[in-house]
C-alpha positions as CSV (number, residue, x, y, z in Angstrom):
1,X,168.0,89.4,0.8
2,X,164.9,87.8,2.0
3,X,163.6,84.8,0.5
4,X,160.4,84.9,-1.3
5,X,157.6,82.9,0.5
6,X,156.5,79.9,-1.1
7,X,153.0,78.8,-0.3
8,X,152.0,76.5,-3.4
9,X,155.6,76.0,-5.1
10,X,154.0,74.1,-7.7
11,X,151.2,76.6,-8.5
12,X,151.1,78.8,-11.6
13,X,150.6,82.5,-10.8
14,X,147.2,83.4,-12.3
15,X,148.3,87.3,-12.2
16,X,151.2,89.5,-11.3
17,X,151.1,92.4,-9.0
18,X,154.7,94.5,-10.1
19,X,155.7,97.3,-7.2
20,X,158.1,99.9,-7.5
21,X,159.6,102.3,-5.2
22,X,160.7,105.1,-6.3
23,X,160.0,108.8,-4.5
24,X,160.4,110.8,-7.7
25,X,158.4,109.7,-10.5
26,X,156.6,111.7,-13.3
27,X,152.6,109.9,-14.5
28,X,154.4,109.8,-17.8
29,X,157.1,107.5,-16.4
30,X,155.0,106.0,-13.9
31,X,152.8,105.1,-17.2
32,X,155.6,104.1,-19.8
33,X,157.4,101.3,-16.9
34,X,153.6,99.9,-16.7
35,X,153.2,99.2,-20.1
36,X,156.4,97.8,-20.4
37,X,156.1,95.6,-17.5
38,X,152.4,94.5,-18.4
39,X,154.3,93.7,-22.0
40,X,156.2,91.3,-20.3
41,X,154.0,88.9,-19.2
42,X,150.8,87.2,-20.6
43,X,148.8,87.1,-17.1
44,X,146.4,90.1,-16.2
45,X,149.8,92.2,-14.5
46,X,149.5,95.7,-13.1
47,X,152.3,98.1,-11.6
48,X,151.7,100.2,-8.8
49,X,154.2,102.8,-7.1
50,X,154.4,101.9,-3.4
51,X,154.8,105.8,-2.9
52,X,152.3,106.7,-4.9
53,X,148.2,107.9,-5.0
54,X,146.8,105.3,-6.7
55,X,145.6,101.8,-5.1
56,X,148.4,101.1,-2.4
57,X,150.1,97.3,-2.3
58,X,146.8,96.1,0.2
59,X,144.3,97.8,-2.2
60,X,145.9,96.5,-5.4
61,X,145.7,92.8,-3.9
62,X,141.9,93.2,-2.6
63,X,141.2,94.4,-6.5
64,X,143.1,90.9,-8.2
65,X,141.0,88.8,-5.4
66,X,137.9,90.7,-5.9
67,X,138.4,89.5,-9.6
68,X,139.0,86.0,-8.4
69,X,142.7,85.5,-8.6
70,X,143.8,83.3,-6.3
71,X,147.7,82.8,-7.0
72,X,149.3,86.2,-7.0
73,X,153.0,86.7,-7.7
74,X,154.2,90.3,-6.4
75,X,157.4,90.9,-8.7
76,X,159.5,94.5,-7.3
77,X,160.7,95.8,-10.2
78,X,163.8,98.2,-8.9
79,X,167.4,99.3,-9.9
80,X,167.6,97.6,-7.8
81,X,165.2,97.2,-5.6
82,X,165.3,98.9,-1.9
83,X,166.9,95.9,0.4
84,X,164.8,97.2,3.6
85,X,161.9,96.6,1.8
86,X,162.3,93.7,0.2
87,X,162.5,93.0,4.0
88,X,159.8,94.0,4.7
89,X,157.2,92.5,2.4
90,X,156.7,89.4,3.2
91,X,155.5,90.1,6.4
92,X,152.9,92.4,5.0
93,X,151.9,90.1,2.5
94,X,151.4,87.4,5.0
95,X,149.5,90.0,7.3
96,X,147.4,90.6,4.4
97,X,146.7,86.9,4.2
98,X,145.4,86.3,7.4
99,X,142.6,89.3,6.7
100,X,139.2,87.9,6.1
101,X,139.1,85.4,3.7
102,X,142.4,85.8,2.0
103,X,144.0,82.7,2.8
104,X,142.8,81.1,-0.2
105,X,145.3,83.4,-2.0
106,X,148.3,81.8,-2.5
107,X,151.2,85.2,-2.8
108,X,154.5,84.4,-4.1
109,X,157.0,86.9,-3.9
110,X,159.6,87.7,-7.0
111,X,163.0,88.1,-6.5
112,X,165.0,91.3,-7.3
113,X,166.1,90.3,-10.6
114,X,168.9,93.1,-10.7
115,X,170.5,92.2,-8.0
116,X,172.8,89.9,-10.1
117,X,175.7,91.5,-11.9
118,X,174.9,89.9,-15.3
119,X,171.7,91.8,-15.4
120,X,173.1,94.3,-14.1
121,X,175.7,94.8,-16.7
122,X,173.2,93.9,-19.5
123,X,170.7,97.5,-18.1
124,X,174.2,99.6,-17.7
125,X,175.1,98.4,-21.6
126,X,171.7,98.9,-22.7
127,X,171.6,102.6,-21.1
128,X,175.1,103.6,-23.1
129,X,173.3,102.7,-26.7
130,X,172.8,103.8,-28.7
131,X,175.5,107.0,-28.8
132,X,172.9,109.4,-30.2
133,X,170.9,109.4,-27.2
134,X,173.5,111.4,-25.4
135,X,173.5,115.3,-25.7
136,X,176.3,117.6,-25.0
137,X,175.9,120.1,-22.2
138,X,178.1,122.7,-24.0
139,X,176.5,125.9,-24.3
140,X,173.9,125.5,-21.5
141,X,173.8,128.0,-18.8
142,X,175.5,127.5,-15.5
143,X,173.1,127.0,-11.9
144,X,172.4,124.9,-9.4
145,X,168.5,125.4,-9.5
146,X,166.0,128.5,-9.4
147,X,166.5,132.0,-7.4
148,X,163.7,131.0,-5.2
149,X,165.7,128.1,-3.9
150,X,168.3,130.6,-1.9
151,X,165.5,131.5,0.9
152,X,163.1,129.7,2.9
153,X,159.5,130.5,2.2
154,X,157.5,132.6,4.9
155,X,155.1,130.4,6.6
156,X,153.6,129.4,10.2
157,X,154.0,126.3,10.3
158,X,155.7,123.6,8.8
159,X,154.0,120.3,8.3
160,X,156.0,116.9,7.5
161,X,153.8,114.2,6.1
162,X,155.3,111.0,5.8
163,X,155.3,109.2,1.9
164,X,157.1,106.4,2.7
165,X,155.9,103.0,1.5
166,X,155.2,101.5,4.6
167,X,152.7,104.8,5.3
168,X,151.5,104.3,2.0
169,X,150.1,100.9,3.4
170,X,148.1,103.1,5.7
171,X,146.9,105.5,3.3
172,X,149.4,108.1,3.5
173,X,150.0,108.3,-0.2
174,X,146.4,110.2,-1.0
175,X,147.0,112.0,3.1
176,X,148.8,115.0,1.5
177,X,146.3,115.9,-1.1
178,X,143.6,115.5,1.8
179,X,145.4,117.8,4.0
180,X,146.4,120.3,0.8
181,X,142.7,120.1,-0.1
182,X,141.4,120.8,3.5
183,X,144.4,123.6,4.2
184,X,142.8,125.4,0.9
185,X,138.9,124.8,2.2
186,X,140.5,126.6,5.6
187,X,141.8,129.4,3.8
188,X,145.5,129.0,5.4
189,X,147.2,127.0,3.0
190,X,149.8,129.9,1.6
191,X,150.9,130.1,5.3
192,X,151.9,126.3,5.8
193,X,155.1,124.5,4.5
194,X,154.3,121.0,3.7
195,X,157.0,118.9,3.0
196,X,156.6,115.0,1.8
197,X,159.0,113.1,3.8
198,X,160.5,109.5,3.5
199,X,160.5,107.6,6.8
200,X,160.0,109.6,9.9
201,X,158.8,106.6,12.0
202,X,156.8,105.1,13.5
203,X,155.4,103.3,10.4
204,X,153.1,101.3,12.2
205,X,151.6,104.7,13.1
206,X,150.7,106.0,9.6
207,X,150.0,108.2,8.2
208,X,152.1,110.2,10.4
209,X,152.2,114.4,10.1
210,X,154.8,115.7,12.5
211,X,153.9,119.5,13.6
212,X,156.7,122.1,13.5
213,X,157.6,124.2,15.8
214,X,155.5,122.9,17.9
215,X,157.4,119.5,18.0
216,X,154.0,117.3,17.8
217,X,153.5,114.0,15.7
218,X,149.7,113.1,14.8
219,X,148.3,109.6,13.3
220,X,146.2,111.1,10.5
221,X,144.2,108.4,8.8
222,X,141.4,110.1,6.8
223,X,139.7,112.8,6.2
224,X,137.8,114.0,9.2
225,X,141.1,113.6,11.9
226,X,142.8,115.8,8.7
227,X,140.0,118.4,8.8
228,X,139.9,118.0,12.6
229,X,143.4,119.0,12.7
230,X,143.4,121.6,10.4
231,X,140.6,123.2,13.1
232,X,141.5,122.4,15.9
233,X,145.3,122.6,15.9
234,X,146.4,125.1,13.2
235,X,143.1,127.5,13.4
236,X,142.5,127.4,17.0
237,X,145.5,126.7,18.7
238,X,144.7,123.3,20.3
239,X,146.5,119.8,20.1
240,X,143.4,117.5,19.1
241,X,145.0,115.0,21.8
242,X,143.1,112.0,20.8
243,X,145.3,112.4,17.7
244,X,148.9,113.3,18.9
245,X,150.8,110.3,19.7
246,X,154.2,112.3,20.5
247,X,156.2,115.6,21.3
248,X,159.5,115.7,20.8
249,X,162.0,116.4,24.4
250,X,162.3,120.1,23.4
251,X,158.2,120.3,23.0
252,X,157.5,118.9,26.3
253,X,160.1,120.8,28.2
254,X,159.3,124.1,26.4
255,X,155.2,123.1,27.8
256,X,156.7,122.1,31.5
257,X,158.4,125.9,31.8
258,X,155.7,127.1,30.7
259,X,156.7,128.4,27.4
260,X,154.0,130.6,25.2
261,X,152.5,128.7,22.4
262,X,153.3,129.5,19.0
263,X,151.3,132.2,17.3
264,X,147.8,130.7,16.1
265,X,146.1,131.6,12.9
């Protein structure tokens, strides 16, 4: 596990910034772990969801320095908590540092607390009690999830927008609801398959939308490259090059034979 990074070991954090990461999480839940966390401390604390809509891990820092903090300690707050990203956020942290005049920020990164077994075996005690909270499944009806889930859904084309965390960081997080909202404004959203993905790579490319069939990956950052896509690329058959980073082996050998496009709305 990566260590935190110290920059004022002495210093008192004057705020605490708690991140989660977790792909599948209802408001309600995402709500009820906030006010538990911002229970737990005395400081000004907030929780944000490194997957989610709301203010992304940059944003959420720019809003505690905006209010003048200037010792934040980021505390993950996981069961337990992703190892590739605890790997991964010191470096961002430290790049967000050395953006305009956030050096005078000290950031202290938390440890993931449930990585030892004694708290460990303290959250799997506390989950068996009391015995009333469990419910017997006798009685409910067999299945492995609805009808609909047998077939594939008819569609065109099958978009894959990338969710993960380190996307997030580029705004990926509020990219799909751009891109459902401009696929509904274009009249073709019932004939597209969107599917929020974990990492596709490369994250250093987000928000990244990868293009099936046609095999292409595109850097989406905002709103007018997502409407320019939806336009160019879905309604009238072009590739918007500017945007498209990649195509996969099969894409470029299909376009060296000569291969037809696929069909265009």
């Amino acid at each position: 596990m990566t260590a935190a990074p110290q920059n004022t070991p002495g210093d008192t954090p004057d705020a605490v910034l708690f991140v989660v990461s977790a792909y599948v999480l209802s408001t309600r839940s995402l709500n009820r772990l906030e006010s538990a966390a911002v229970a737990a401390t005395d400081l000004p604390a907030r929780l944000i969801r490194l997957e989610d809509t709301g203010p992304n891990l940059i944003k959420a820092l720019d809003q505690f320095r905006a209010e003048g903090k200037r010792h934040i300690r980021v505390q993950p707050l996981g069961y337990p908590f992703p190892e590739t990203l605890l790997n991964w956020l010191p470096g961002v942290l430290a790049d967000w540092r050395q953006r305009g005049d956030n050096a005078d920020t000290h950031i202290t990164l938390g440890a993931d607390a449930l990585s030892d077994p004694a708290q460990l075996s303290a959250a799997a005690a506390a989950a068996l009690a009391p015995p009333a909270a469990a419910r017997s499944v006798a009685g409910t009806k067999p299945r492995l999830g609805k009808p609909g889930w047998t077939d594939p859904p008819d569609f065109d084309f099958h978009l894959l927008l990338c969710t993960g965390p380190r996307c997030a960081v580029h705004g990926a997080a509020s990219a799909i609801h751009l891109l459902k909202e401009e696929l509904q404004a274009a009249g073709v959203a019932k004939r597209c398959l969107i599917t929020q993905t974990a990492c596709v790579y490369p994250c250093n490319r987000g928000p990244v939308l990868v293009l099936y069939p046609h095999g292409h990956w595109y850097h989406l950052p905002d709103r007018p490259t997502i409407r320019r896509f939806v336009r160019e690329v879905l309604l009238e058959g072009g590739r918007a090059d500017d945007l498209r980073f990649y195509t996969t082996r099969r894409g470029r050998a299909g376009a060296e034979r000569g291969d037809a496009p696929p069909p265009r709305f």
